[in-house]
KEPA-697266 format. One line per 4 residues: for each residue x, y, z of C-alpha. Coordinates in Angstrom, 2 decimals. Layout:
residues N
X Y Z | ...
***
This chain:
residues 582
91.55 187.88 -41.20 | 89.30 190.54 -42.35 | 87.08 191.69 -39.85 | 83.13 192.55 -41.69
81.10 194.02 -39.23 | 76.86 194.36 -39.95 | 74.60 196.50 -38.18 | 71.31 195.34 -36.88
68.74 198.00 -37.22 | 67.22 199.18 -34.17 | 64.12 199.77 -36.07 | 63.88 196.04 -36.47
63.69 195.31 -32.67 | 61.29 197.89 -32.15 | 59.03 196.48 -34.43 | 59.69 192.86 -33.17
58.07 193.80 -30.18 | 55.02 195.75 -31.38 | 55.41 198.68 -29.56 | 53.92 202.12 -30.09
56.57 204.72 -29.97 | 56.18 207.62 -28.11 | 57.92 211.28 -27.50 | 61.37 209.83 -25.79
64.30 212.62 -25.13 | 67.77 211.68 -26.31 | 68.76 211.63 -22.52 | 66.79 208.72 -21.35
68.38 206.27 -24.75 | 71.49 204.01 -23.69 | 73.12 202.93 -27.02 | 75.64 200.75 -27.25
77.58 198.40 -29.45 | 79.25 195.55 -29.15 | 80.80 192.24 -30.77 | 81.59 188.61 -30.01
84.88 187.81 -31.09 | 84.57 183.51 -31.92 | 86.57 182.61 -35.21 | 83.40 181.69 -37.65
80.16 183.06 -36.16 | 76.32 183.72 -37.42 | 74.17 184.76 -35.25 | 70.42 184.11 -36.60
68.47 185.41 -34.48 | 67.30 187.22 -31.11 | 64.59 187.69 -28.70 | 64.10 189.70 -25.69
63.36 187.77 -22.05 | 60.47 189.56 -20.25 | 63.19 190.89 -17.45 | 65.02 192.95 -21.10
67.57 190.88 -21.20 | 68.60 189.87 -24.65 | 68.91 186.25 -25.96 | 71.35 185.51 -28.85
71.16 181.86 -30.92 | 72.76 181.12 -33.94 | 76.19 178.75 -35.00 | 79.79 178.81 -34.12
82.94 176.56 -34.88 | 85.16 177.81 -32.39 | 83.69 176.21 -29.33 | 81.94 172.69 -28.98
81.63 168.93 -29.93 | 81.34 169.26 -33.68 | 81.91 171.16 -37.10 | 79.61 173.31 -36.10
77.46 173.83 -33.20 | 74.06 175.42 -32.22 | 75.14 178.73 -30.05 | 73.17 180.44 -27.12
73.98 183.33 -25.25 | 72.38 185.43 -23.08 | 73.12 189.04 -22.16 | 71.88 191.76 -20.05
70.20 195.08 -20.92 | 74.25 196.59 -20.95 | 75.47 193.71 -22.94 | 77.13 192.30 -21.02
77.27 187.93 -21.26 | 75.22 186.54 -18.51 | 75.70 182.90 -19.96 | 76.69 181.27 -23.00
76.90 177.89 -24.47 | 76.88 175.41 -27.09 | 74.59 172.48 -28.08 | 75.95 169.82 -30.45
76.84 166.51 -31.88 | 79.64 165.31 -33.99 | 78.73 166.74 -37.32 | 76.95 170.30 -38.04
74.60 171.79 -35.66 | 72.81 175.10 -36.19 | 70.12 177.24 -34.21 | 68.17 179.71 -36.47
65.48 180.96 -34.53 | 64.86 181.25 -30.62 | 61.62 182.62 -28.82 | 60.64 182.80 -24.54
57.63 181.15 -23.20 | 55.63 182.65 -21.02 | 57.41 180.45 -17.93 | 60.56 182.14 -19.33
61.88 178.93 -21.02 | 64.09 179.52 -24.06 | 62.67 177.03 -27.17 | 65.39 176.77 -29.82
64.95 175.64 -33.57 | 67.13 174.81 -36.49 | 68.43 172.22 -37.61 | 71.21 169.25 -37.09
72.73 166.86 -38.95 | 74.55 164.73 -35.68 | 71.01 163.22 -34.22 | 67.98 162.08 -36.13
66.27 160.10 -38.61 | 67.37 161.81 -41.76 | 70.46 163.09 -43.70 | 69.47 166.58 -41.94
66.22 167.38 -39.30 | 64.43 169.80 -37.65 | 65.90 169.92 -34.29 | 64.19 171.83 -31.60
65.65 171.93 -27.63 | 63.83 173.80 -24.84 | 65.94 175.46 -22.46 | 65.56 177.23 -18.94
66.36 180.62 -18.44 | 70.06 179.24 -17.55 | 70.61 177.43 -20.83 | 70.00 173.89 -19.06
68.36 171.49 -21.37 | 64.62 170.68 -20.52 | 64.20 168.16 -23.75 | 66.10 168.02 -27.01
64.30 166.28 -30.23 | 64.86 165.64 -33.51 | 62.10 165.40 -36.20 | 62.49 164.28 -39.77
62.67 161.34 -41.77 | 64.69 159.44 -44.53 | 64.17 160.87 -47.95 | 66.86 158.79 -49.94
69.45 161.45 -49.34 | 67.57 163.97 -51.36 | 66.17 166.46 -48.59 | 67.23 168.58 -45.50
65.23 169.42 -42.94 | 65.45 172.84 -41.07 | 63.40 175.05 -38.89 | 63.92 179.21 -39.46
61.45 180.30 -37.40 | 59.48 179.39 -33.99 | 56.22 181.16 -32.48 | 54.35 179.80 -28.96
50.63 179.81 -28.76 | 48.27 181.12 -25.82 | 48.20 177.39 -24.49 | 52.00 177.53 -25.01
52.44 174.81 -27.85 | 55.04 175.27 -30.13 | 54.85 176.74 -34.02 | 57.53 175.67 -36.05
58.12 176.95 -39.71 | 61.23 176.16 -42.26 | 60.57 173.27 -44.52 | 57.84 171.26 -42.60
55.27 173.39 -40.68 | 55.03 171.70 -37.09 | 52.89 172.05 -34.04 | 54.61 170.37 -30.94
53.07 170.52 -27.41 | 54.64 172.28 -24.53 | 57.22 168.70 -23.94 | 57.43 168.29 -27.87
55.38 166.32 -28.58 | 54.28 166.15 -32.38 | 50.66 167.29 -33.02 | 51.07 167.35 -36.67
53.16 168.26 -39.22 | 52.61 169.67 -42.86 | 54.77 169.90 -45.95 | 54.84 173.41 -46.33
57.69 175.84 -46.41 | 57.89 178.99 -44.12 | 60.37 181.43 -43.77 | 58.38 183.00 -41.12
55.53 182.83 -38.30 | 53.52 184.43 -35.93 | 50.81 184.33 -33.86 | 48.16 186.94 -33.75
46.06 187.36 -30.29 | 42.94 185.51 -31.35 | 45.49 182.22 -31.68 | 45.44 182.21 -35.83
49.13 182.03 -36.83 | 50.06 184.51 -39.96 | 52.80 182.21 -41.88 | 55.32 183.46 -44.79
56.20 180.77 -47.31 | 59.55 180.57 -48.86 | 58.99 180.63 -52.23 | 56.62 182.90 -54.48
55.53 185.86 -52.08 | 53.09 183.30 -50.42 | 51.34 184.53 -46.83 | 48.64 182.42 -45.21
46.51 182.98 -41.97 | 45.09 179.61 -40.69 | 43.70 178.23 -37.49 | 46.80 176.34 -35.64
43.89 173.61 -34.06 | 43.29 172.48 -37.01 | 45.43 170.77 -39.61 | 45.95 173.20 -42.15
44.85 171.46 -45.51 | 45.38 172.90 -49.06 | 46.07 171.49 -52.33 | 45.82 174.19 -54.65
49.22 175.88 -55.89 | 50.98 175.44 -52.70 | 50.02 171.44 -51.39 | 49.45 171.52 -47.79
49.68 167.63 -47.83 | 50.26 166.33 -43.83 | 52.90 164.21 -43.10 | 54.60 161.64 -41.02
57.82 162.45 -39.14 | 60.04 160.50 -37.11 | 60.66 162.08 -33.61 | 63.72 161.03 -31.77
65.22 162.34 -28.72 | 68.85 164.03 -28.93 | 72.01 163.90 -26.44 | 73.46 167.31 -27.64
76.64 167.63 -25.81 | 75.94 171.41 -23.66 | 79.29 172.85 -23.01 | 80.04 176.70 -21.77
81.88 179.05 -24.44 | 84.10 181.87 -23.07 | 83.93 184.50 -26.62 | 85.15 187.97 -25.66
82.57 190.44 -25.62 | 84.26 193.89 -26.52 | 82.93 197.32 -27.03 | 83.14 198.77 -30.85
83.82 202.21 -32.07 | 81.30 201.34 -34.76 | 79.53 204.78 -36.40 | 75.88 205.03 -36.18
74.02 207.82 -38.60 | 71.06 208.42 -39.56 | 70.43 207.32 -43.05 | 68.37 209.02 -46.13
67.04 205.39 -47.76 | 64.50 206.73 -50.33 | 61.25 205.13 -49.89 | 58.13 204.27 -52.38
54.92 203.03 -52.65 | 54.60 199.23 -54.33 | 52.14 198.49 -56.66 | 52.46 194.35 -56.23
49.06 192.54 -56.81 | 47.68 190.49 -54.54 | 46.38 186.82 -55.67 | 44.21 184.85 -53.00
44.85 181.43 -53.44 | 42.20 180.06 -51.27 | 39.80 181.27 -48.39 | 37.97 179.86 -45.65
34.66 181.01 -44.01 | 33.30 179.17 -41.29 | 29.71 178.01 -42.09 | 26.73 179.29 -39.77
25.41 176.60 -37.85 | 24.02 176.01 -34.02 | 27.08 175.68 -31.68 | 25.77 171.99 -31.66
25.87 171.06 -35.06 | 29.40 170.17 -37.03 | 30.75 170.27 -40.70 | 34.13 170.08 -42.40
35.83 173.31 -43.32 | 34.72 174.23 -47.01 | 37.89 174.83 -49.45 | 36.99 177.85 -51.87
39.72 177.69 -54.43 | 39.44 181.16 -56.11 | 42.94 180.79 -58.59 | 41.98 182.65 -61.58
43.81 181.77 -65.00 | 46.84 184.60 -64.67 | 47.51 183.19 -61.32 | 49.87 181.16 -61.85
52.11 182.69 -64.28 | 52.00 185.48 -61.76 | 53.28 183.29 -59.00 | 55.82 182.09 -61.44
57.39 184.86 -62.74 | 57.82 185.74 -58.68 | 59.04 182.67 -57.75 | 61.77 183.08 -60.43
62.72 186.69 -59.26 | 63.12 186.51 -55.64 | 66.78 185.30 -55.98 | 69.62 182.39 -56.88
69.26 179.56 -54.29 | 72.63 177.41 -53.84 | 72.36 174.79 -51.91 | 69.76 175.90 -48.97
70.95 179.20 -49.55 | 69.13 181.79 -51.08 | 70.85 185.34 -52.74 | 67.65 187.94 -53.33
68.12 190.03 -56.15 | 71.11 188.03 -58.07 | 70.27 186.90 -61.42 | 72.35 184.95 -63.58
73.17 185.99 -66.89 | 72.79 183.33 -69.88 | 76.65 183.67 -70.14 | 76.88 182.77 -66.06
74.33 179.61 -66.93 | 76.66 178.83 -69.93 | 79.53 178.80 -68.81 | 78.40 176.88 -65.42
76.95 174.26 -67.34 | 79.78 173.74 -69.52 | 81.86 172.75 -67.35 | 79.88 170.53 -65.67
79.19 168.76 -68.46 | 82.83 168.70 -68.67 | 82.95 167.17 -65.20 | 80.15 164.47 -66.10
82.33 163.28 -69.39 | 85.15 163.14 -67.42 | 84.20 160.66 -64.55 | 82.13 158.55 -67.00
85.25 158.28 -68.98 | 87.49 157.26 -66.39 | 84.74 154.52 -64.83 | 84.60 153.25 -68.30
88.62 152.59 -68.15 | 88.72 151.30 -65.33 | 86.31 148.58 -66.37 | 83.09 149.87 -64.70
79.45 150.10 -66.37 | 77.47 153.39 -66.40 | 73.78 152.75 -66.50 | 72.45 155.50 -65.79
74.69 158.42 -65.48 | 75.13 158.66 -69.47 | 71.50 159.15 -69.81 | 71.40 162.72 -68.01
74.74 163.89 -70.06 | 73.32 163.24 -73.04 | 70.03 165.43 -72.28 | 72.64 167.94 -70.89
74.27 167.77 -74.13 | 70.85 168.06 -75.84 | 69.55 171.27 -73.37 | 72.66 172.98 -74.28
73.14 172.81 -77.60 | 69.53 173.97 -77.60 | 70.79 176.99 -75.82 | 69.04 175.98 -72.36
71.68 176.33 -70.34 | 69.86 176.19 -67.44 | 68.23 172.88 -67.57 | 71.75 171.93 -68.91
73.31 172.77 -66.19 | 70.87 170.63 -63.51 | 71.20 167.49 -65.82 | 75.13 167.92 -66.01
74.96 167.85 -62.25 | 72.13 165.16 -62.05 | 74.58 163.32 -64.56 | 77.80 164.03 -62.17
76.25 162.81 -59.03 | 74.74 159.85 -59.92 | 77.63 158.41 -61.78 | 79.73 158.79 -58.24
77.26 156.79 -56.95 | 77.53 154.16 -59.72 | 80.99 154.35 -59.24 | 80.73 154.07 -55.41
78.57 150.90 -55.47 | 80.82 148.96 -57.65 | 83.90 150.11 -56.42 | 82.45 149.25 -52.53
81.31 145.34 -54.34 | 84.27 144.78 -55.57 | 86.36 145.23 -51.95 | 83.63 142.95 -50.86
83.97 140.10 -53.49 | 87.74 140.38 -52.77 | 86.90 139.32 -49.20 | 84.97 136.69 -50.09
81.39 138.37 -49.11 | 78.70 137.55 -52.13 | 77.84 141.63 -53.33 | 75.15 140.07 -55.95
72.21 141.39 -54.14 | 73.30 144.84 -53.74 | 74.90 144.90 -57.44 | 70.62 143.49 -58.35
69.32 146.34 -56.68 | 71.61 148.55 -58.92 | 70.81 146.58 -62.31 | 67.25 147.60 -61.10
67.94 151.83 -60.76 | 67.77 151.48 -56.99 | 71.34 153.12 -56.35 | 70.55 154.67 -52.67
69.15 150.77 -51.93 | 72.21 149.62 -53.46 | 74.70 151.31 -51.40 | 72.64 150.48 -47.79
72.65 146.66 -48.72 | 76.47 147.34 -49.51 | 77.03 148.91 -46.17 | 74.77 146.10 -44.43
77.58 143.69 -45.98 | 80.54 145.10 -44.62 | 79.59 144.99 -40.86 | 81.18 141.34 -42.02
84.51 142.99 -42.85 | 87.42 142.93 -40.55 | 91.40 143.49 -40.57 | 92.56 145.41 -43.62
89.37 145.13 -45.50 | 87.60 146.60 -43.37 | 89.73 149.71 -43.27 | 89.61 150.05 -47.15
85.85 150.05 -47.01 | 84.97 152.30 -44.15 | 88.03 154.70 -45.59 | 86.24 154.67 -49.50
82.56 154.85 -48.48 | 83.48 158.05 -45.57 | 85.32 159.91 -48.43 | 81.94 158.87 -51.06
79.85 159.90 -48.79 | 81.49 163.39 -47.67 | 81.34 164.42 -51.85 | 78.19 163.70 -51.34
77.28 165.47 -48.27 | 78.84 168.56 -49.53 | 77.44 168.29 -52.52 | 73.70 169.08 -51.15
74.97 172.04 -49.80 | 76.01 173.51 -53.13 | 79.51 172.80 -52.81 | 81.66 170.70 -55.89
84.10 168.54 -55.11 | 85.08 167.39 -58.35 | 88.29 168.21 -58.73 | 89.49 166.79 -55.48
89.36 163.07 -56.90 | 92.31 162.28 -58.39 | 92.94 160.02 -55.69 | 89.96 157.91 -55.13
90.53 157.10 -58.94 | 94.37 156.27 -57.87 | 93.01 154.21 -55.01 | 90.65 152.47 -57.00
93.80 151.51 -59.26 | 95.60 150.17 -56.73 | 93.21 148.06 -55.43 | 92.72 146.58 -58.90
96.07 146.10 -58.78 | 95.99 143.74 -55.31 | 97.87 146.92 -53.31 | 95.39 147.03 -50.86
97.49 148.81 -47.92 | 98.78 151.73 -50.85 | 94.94 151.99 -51.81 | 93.75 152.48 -48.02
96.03 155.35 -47.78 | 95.34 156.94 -50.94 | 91.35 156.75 -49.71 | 92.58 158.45 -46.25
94.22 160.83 -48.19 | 91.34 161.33 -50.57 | 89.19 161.53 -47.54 | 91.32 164.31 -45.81
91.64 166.29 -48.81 | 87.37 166.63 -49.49 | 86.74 167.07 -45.83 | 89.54 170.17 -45.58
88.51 171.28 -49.49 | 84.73 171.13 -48.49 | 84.98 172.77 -44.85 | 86.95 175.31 -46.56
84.31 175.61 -49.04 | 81.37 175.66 -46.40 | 82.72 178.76 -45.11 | 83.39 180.57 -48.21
80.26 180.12 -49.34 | 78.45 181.58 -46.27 | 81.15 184.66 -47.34 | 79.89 184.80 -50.81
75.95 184.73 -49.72 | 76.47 186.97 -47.53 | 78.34 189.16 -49.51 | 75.77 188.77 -52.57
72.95 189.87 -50.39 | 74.19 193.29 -49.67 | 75.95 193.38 -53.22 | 71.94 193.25 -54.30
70.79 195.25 -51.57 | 72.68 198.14 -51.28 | 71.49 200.03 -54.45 | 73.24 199.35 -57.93
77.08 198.93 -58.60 | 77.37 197.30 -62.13 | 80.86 196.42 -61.30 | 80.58 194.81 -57.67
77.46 192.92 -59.63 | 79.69 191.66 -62.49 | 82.49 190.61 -59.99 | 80.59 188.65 -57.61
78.75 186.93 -60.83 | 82.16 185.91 -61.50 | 82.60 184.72 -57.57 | 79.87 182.81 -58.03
80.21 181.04 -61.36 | 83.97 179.79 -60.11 | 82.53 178.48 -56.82 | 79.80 177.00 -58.92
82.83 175.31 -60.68 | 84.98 173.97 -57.71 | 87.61 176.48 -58.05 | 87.18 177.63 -54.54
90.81 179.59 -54.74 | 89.88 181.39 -57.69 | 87.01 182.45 -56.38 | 88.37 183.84 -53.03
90.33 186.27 -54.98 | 88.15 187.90 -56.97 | 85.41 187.93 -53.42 | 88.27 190.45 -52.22
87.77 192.33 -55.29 | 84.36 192.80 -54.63 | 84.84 193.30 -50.83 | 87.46 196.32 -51.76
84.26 197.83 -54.36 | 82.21 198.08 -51.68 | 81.38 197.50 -47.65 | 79.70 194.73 -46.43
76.90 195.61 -44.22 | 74.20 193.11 -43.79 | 71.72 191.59 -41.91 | 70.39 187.93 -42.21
67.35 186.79 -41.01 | 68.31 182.53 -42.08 | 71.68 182.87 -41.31 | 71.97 185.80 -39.60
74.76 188.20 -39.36 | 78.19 186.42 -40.54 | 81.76 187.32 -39.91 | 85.42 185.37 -40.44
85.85 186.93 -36.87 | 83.26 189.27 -35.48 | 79.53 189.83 -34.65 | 78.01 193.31 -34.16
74.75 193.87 -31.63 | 73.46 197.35 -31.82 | 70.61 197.84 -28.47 | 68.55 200.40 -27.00
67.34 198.23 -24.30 | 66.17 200.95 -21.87 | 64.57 202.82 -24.30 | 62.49 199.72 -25.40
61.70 198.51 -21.89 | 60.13 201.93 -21.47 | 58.20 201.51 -24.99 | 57.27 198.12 -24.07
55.27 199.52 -21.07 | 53.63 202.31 -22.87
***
C-alpha cells in the first residue's frame, strides 16, 4: 500500500494557541516526528490539554464497532500514546473537531450516522481526561433523506457552554443541553475574551462576530433562520485501539513560500450597534442591512471560486472545464435513459423521473452542461426510487398485504412517504417474503446512501434488475439471492469507493495547492470526471499517475490529514509550553 505522509506545520500550532514568540535558542526545541500506523486513518484535528499533552480526534476503520469510527488519542509532550480509543455505532462515525474545558474534559464533535434522528447528525460526546464518556448526544432531524448533519468545529465559552459550528450553529450547556440552534454553516469558531464568538461560514468568504447569549438572527444574504432539532442520547460502543506509534525519518526544511499582499474587498452584510439607553430600560437589537447593489454578484462570483464540492467534500482551487461538465453530464444522462428504459420493460411507470431527463436533455443541448449534469442525476435518483417503491409493492401484493396506500402516496409525488408506508407494511412479512424485502430495500437503500456522499453506483445493478426478473417470474428463492448478491456487490463497490474518494480529495487539494503543474491538473481532472462516472477502477489508475507527477503533502482541517496507512504529527511541545507561559 502506498504510504503518503503530510506534515502539519508547526506554525499552525503556534498560532492555535496565541502565543507571542520570543528569542528561543535551538538547544532548548525538542522536535520530533512520528506516525500512527491504523489501515485507513484521518486525523481532523488536535488540541493541547493544559498539562502539554496533545489530544488527537479524527476517524479510523481499523479498530471499533462500525465502518468507521470516531478516534481519540491522547499523547504526551514526547509522543508517546497515553490512551487511545474508539467511539461508535454500527454504521459511520467520525470526530472532526475536539477542544478541553477548563475542568480538563475533552468535548468531541462530528458527526454519525449509527444514532440519531436523521439520515446523518451532529454528534457531540464529552469525555474525561481518560477518554471515559461523561454524555454522548445526537442532534438533528429528518429532512426526507436530503441533508447531513455534521459539526467541524467546537469552541467553550467563559461559563463553559458549548459552540458548535458545521452545518447548524449550536449552543449546548455544559451537560448538552440545546440552547438553540441556527441554520447557518461554519467551517470555523472561536471565542474572543469579551465572550463574542468570531464564526467562518462555509460558503462565500463569509465571517461574522455575534453575541453567543443571544440568538443570532439574520435574514439578509446568509438566513440566520433558528431551528428545531431533535436531541437524542447515544450508546457509542468505547473500545481501546492498540495503533503502533513509530518514529519517522521524515525531513524537515525550511521552506521559501513567496508571500503577497491581497487586495480582496470587504462587503459588510449587516451590523449591529447596541442602542444607548438606562441599564433599566430594554429594546430589540436593530438589524442595519447595509448590502449595496454589487454585493451580491461579489459574493457570487466567490462562492463559485472557492472550489468543486462532491458530496460533503470540498476541493479549493479545482475548476472544471466545460469539457469535464460535458462529458460528466453525458453520461449521466446516459445512466438516466438507461434505468428508465429498463423500468419501462419490465412493466413499471415512470412519473416523474422522465421529467428531469428531458430538462437534462434540454440544458445540454443548450450547452449548460452544468445544470445538465444535476438534472441527469436528479433524473437518475429519483427513478431508483420509483423503481424501489413498486418493485417493494409488488413483493407485498404477492404476500397478500394491500400496497394501495403507499402506491397513492406515489401517484401523489410523495416518493420518500411512499417508501416509509412500504416499510411500515412489511413488519407484516415473514418466512421467505420477508427475506426478499429486507434483502431489496437494504441494497435500495445503500445506492442511495452512497449516493449523498458523491459516490455512483450505477453500474453495479445488473442484478437488482435480474432479481426483479425473477421475481416476476414466481422464483422467489433465485431472486433473494440475486438481491444478497446485489447487496454485497454496492456495499464492497461503495466502501471501496468511500475510500478512494477521500484519496482523490485529498490528493486534489495539494494538486491545487502546491503551485501550478498543468499536467498533475489535467490528470486528476480526468480522476475526477471517471469517479464522477462510477468507473472507480479507471480512476485509481490514472490517481497513481498523478501521485508519481507529484508528492502528496497536505494538511486538512475537515478531514484532516489522510493516509491508506500512515499519519504524520510534527511537535515542539517544550518549546510551546515555554511560549505559552511567556
Amino acid at each position: 500500500m502506498r504510504k503518503v505522509i503530510a506534515l502539519m506545520w508547526i506554525a499552525l500550532l503556534i498560532g492555535a494557541l496565541a502565543v507571542t514568540p520570543g528569542k528561543v535558542k535551538a538547544e532548548d526545541t525538542n522536535w520530533w516526528v512520528k506516525y500512527l500506523e491504523a489501515g485507513d486513518t484521518c486525523i481532523n484535528a488536535l488540541t493541547i490539554a493544559p498539562n502539554g499533552d496533545i489530544i488527537v480526534a479524527g476517524e479510523t476503520d481499523s479498530f471499533g464497532a462500525g465502518a468507521t469510527d470516531a478516534w481519540v488519542l491522547r499523547l504526551d509532550a514526547n509522543g508517546n500514546v497515553i490512551w487511545q480509543k474508539t467511539y461508535g455505532g454500527s454504521s459511520w462515525d467520525y470526530a472532526n473537531a475536539v477542544a478541553i474545558t477548563e475542568n480538563g474534559d475533552i468535548i468531541v464533535a462530528g458527526k454519525t450516522d449509527s444514532f440519531g434522528a436523521g439520515e446523518g447528525d451532529v454528534w457531540v460526546l464529552r469525555l474525561d481526561a481518560n477518554g471515559n464518556v461523561i454524555w454522548q448526544k445526537t442532534y438533528g432531524g429528518k429532512y426526507g433523506g436530503k441533508y447531513d448533519d455534521w459539526a467541524k468545529a467546537v469552541a467553550i465559552a467563559p461559563n463553559g457552554d458549548i459552540i458548535v459550528a458545521g452545518t447548524r450553529l449550536l449552543r449546548l450547556s455544559p451537560r448538552g443541553e440545546l440552547k438553540w440552534a441556527v441554520k447557518l454553516e461554519g467551517s470555523d469558531i472561536k471565542i474572543l475574551p469579551d465572550g463574542t464568538a468570531v464564526l467562518v461560514g462555509l460558503v462565500g468568504g463569509f465571517i461574522a462576530r455575534f453575541n453567543i447569549d443571544k440568538v443570532p438572527q439574520y435574514s439578509g444574504w446568509v438566513r440566520w433562520d433558528e431551528v428545531s432539532l431533535e436531541v437524542h442520547d447515544t450508546n457509542a460502543q468505547v473500545q481501546s485501539t492498540d495503533a503502533k506509534v513509530k518514529d519517522s525519518n521524515a525531513e524537515i526544511q525550511d521552506t521559501n513560500a513567496e508571500v503577497q499582499d491581497t487586495s480582496a474587498e470587504v462587503k459588510t452584510l449587516w451590523t449591529y450597534t447596541p442602542p444607548k439607553t438606562s441599564s433599566s430600560s430594554s429594546s430589540t437589537p436593530v438589524q442595519t442591512p447595509t448590502q449595496t447593489s454589487s454585493t451580491s454578484s461579489t459574493i457570487t462570483q466567490t462562492e463559485t471560486s472557492t472550489g468543486y464540492m462532491i458530496g460533503s467534500e470540498t476541493i479549493p482551487g479545482f475548476q472544471p472545464s466545460q469539457e469535464y461538465l460535458k462529458n460528466v453530464s453525458a453520461y449521466a444522462i446516459q445512466k438516466a435513459e438507461e434505468l428508465i428504459t429498463n423500468l419501462t420493460s419490465m412493466g413499471y411507470q415512470v412519473l416523474y423521473a422522465e421529467k428531469y431527463l428531458n430538462e437534462a436533455k434540454n440544458a445540454y443541448n443548450n450547452g449548460d452542461y452544468k445544470t445538465a449534469k444535476e438534472l441527469a442525476l436528479k433524473a437518475w435518483i429519483t427513478a431508483l426510487k420509483e423503481w424501489q417503491i413498486q418493485y417493494e409493492a409488488e413483493i407485498l401484493k404477492k404476500a397478500g398485504i394491500d400496497p394501495s396506500q403507499a402506491l397513492q402516496e406515489y401517484q401523489n409525488g410523495d416518493l420518500d412517504g411512499a417508501i416509509n408506508e412500504l416499510n411500515s407494511l412489511a413488519s407484516d412479512l415473514n418466512g421467505e417474503y420477508a427475506k426478499l424485502f429486507n434483502s431489496v430495500k437494504s441494497t435500495f437503500d445503500t445506492i442511495q446512501f452512497y449516493w449523498k456522499s458523491g459516490i455512483r453506483l450505477w453500474n453495479y445493478v445488473g442484478d437488482l434488475y435480474s432479481s426483479n426478473e425473477k421475481f416476476k417470474d414466481g422464483e422467489l428463492e433465485v431472486a433473494k439471492n440475486l438481491a444478497d448478491k446485489a447487496l454485497n456487490t454496492v456495499r464492497d463497490i461503495g466502501n471501496m469507493a468511500r475510500s478512494l474518494l477521500k484519496q482523490l480529495v485529498s490528493l486534489g487539494r495539494s494538486v491545487f495547492s502546491n503551485g501550478r503543474n498543468p499536467k498533475a491538473q489535467e490528470l486528476f481532472e480526468h480522476a475526477m470526471s471517471l469517479f464522477e462516472q462510477g468507473k472507480f477502477e479507471q480512476a485509481k489508475k490514472v490517481i497513481v499517475q498523478v501521485e508519481e507527477i507529484i508528492t502528496v503533502t497536505t494538511t486538512q482541517k475537515k478531514h484532516g490529514i489522510c493516509g491508506p496507512g500512515i499519519i504524520v504529527l510534527i511537535a515542539l511541545v517544550p518549546l510551546l509550553r515555554r511560549l505559552k507561559h511567556r
